[in-house]
C-alpha positions as CSV (number, residue, x, y, z in Angstrom):
1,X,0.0,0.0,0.0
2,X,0.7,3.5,-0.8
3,X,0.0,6.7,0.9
4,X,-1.6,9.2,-1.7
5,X,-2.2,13.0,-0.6
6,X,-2.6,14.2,-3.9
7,X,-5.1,13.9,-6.9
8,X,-5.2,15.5,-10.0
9,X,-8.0,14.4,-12.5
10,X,-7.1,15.8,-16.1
11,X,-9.9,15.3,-18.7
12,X,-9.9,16.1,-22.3
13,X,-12.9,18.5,-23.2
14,X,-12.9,17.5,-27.0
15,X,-12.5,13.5,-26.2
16,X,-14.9,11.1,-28.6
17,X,-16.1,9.8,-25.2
18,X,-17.6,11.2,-21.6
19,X,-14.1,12.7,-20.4
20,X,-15.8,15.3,-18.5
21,X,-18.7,13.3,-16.9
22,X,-16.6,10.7,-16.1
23,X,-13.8,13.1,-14.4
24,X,-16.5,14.9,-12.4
25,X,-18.0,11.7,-11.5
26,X,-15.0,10.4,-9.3
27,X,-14.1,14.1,-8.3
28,X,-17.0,13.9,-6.6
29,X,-16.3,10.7,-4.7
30,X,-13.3,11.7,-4.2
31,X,-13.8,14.8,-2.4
32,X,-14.8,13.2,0.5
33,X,-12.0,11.5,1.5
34,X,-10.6,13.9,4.4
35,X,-6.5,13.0,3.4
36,X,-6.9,13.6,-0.1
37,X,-6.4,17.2,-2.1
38,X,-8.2,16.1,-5.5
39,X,-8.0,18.4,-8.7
40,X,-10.1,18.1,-11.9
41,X,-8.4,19.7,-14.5
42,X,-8.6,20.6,-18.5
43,X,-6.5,19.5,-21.3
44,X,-5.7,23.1,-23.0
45,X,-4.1,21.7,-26.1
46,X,-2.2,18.2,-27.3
47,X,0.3,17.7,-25.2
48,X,-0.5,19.3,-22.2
49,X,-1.2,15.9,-20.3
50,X,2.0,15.3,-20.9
51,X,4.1,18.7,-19.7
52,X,2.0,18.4,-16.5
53,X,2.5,15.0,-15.2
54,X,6.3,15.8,-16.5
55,X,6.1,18.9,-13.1
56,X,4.8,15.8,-11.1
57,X,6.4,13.1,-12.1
58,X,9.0,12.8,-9.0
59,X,5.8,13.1,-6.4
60,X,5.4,9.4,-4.9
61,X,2.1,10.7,-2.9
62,X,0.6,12.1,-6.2
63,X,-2.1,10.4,-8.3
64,X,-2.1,11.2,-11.9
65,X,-5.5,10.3,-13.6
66,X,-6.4,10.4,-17.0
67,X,-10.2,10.8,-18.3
68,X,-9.8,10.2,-21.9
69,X,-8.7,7.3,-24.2
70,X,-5.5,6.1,-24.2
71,X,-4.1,8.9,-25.8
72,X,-3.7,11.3,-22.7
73,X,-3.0,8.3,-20.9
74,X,-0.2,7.5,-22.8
75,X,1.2,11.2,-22.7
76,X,1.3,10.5,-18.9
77,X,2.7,7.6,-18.8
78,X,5.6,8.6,-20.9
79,X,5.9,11.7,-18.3
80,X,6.2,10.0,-15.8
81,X,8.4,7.0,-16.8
82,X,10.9,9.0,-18.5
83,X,11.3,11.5,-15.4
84,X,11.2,9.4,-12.3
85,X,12.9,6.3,-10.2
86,X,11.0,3.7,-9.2
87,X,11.2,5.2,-5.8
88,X,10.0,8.7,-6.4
89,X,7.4,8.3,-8.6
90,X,4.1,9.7,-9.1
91,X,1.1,7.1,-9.9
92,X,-1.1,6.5,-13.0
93,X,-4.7,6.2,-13.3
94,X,-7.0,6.1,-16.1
95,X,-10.6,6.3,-16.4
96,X,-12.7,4.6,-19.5
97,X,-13.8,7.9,-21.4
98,X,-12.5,7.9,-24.9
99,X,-12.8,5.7,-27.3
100,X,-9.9,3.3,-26.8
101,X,-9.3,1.7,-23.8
102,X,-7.5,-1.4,-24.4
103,X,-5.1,-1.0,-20.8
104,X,-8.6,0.3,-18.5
105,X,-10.7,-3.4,-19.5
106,X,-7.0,-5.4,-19.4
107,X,-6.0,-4.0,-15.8
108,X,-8.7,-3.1,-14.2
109,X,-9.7,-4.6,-10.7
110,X,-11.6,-3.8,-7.6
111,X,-13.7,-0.6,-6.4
112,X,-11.1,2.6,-7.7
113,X,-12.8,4.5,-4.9
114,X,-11.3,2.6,-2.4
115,X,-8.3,1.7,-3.9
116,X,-7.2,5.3,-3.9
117,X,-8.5,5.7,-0.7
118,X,-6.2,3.1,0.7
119,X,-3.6,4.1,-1.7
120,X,-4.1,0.5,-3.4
121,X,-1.1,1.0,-5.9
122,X,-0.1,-2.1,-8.8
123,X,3.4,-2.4,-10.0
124,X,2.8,-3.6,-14.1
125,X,4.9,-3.6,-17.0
126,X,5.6,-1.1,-19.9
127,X,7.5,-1.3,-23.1
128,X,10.6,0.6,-23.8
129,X,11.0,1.5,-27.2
130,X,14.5,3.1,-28.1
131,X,16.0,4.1,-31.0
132,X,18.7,6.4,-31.6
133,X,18.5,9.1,-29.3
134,X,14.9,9.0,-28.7
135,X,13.2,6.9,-25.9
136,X,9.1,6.0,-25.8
137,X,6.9,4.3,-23.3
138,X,4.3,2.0,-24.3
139,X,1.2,1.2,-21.4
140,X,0.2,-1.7,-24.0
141,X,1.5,-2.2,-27.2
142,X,3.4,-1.1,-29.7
143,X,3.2,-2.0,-33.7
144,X,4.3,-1.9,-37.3
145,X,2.6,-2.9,-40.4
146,X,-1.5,-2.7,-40.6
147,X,-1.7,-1.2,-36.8
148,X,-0.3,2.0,-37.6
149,X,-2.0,2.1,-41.3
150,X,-5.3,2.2,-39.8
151,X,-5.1,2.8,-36.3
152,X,-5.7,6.3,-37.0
153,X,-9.4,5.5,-38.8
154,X,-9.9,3.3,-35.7
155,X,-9.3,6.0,-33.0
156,X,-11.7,8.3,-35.1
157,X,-14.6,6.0,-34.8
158,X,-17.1,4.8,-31.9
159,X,-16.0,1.4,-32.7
160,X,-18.0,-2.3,-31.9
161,X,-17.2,-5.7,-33.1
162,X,-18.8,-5.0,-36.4
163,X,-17.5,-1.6,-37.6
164,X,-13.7,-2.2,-36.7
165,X,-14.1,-5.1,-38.5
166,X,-15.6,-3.1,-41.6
167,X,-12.5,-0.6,-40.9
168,X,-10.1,-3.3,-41.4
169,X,-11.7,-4.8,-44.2
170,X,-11.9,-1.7,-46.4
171,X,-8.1,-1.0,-45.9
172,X,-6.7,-4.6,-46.4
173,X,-5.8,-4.2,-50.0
174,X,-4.1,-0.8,-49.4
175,X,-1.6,-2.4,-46.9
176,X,1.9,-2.5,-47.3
177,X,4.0,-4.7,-45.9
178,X,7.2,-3.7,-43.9
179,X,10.3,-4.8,-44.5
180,X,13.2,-4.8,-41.7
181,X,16.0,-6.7,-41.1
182,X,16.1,-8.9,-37.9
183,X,19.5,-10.8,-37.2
184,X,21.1,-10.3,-40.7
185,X,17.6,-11.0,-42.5
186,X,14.8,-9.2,-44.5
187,X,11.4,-9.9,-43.5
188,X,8.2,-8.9,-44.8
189,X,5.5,-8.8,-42.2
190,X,1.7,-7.3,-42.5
191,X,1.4,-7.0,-39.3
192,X,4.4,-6.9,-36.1
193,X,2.6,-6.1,-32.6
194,X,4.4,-5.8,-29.4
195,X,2.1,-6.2,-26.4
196,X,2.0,-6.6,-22.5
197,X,-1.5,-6.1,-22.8
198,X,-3.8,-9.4,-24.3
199,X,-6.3,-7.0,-26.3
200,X,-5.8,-3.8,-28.7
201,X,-8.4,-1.6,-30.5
202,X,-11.3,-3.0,-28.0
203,X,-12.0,-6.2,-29.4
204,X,-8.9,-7.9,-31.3
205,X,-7.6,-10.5,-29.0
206,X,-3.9,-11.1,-29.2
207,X,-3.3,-13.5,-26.0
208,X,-5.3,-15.4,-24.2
209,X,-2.2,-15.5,-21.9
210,X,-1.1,-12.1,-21.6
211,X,0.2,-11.1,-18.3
212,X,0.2,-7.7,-17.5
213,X,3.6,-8.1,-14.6
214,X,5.4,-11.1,-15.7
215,X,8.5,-9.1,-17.4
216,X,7.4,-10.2,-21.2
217,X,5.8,-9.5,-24.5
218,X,4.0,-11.5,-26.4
219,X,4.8,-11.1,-30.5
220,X,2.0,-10.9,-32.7
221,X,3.7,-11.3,-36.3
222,X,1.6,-11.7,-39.7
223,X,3.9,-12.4,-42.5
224,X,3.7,-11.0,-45.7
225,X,0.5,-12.6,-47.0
226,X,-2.8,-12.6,-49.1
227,X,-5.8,-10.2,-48.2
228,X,-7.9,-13.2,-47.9
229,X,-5.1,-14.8,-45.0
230,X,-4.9,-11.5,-43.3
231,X,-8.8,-11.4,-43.0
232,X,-9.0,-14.8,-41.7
233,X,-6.4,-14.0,-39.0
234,X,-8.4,-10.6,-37.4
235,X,-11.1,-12.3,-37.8
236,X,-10.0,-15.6,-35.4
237,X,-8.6,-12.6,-33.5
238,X,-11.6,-10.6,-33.0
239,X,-14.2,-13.8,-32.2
240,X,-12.3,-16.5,-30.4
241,X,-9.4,-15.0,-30.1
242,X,-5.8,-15.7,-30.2
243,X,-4.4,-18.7,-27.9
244,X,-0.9,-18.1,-27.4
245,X,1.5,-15.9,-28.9
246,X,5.9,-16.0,-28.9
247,X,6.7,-14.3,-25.6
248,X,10.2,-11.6,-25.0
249,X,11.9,-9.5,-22.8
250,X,13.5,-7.8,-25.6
251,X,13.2,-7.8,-29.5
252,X,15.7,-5.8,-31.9
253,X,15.0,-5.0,-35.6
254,X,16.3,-2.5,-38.3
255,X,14.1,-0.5,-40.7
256,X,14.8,-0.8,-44.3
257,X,13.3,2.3,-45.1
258,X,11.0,4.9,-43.1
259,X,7.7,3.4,-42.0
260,X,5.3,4.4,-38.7
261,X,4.6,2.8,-35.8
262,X,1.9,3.3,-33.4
263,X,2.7,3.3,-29.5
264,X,-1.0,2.7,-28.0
265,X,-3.2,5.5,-29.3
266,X,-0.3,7.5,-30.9
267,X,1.7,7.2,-34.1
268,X,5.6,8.3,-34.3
269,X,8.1,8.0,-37.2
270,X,10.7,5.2,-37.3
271,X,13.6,6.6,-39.5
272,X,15.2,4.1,-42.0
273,X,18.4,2.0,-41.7
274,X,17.7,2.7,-37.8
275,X,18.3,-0.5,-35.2
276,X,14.9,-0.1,-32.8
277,X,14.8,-2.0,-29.7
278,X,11.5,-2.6,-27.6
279,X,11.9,-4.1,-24.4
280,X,9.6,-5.4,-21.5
281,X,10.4,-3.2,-18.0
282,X,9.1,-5.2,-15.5
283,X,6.8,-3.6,-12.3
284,X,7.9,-0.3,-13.7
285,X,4.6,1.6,-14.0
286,X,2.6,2.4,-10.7
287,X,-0.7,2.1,-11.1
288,X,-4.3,2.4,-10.0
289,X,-7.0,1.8,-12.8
């Protein structure tokens, strides 16, 4: 158990989802807990999740919830991970309000009233992604291939089982495949996921044995392939589900040319002829979601 003094709530006022209800909603619960200060705060402008929790990232006793998707949740956790020790370091929360929440229905547990209240913190993992000079945190996956290609349609719609798959169909024969180099080989892939969380984009499932603390990643890699192949595998992934998928602590690759990757909700630039290693730090993130 922790001891937490400190809340701030930060919603996003032009979220897809209920940011501000939601945010309110706990503020109000919150408010009556006599040791805690709580905050509910706006998002101004993209980003500014992320230059806040950097001014609090050191604070132990400080709670740092996101109402939103995973998208200002990510720009926290990178905060926070990239300024802090284990020791010193200020806790994550995130509240179901946007339209992706692949970590909140993976992690969740338990009453988040009382869990704050008795300072109820969880040590989970995060990916590391490093390349070059330039270091990013990852709550839940990272990917190449079709995620980033589409992940951007996907975080601009209300999505259910039946329009993400719609999404995905419509863009399968605009796909390009990646091509990187991993020990002294080229490989083509359609898809290359990186994830300490089972599920992505609401209802693909990657793992059915996921753990969310266990120091590893499971690899989610589609070969180059036919649209009909690729179809068949989201499909089994959004019904039934993937059983079990190849499992790291850390992966290395280099990009033939310059190609995206998306990093939970958000999309960065990999350069080409760049090495770019992910890797699995354990119990890194404090948590309460």
């Amino acid at each position: 158990m922790a001891i937490l003094t400190q809340v701030y709530i930060l919603y996003n006022p032009v979220s897809t989802g209920s940011s501000y209800t939601t945010a309110k909603e706990l503020f109000d619960k919150l408010t009556s807990i006599d040791h805690l200060q709580v905050e509910l705060l706006k998002t101004d402008y993209a980003g500014h999740a992320g230059d806040f929790a950097r001014e609090h990232a050191t604070e132990a006793e400080t709670l740092l919830i996101a109402s939103s998707g995973d998208g200002t949740y990510h720009e926290i956790v990178n905060a926070v991970l990239s300024n802090s020790t284990l020791e010193s370091r200020a806790v994550c929360g995130l509240l179901p309000s946007g339209n992706a929440n692949d970590h909140y229905h993976f992690v969740h547990e338990g009453n988040t009233v009382e869990r704050i209240r008795l300072g109820d913190v969880r040590l989970i993992d995060a990916l590391k992604i490093s390349f070059g000079p330039h270091t990013y945190y990852g709550h839940s996956y990272a990917g190449i291939g079709i995620t980033p290609q589409i992940g951007h349609e996907l975080n601009q719609t209300k999505l259910n089982r039946i329009n993400e798959l719609w999404l995905v169909i419509r863009n399968l024969f605009r796909i390009r495949s990646v091509r990187i180099i991993i020990d002294g080989g080229r490989r083509r892939y359609d898809s290359l996921v990186f994830s300490t969380n089972g599920r992505m984009s609401k209802v693909l499932k990657l793992s059915k044995t996921a753990e969310i603390d266990d120091g590893l990643f499971e690899i989610s890699a589609l070969h180059s392939t036919s649209g009909p192949r690729l179809l068949q595998y989201l499909l089994k992934a959004s019904t039934v589900g993937i059983e079990t998928a190849p499992q790291a602590k850390s992966f290395s690759f280099i990009t033939t040319h310059s190609t995206r990757m998306q990093i939970d909700g958000e999309i960065i630039r990999l350069p080409a002829h760049t090495e770019i290693t992910i890797a699995s730090v354990q119990q890194s993130l404090r948590c309460i979601v």
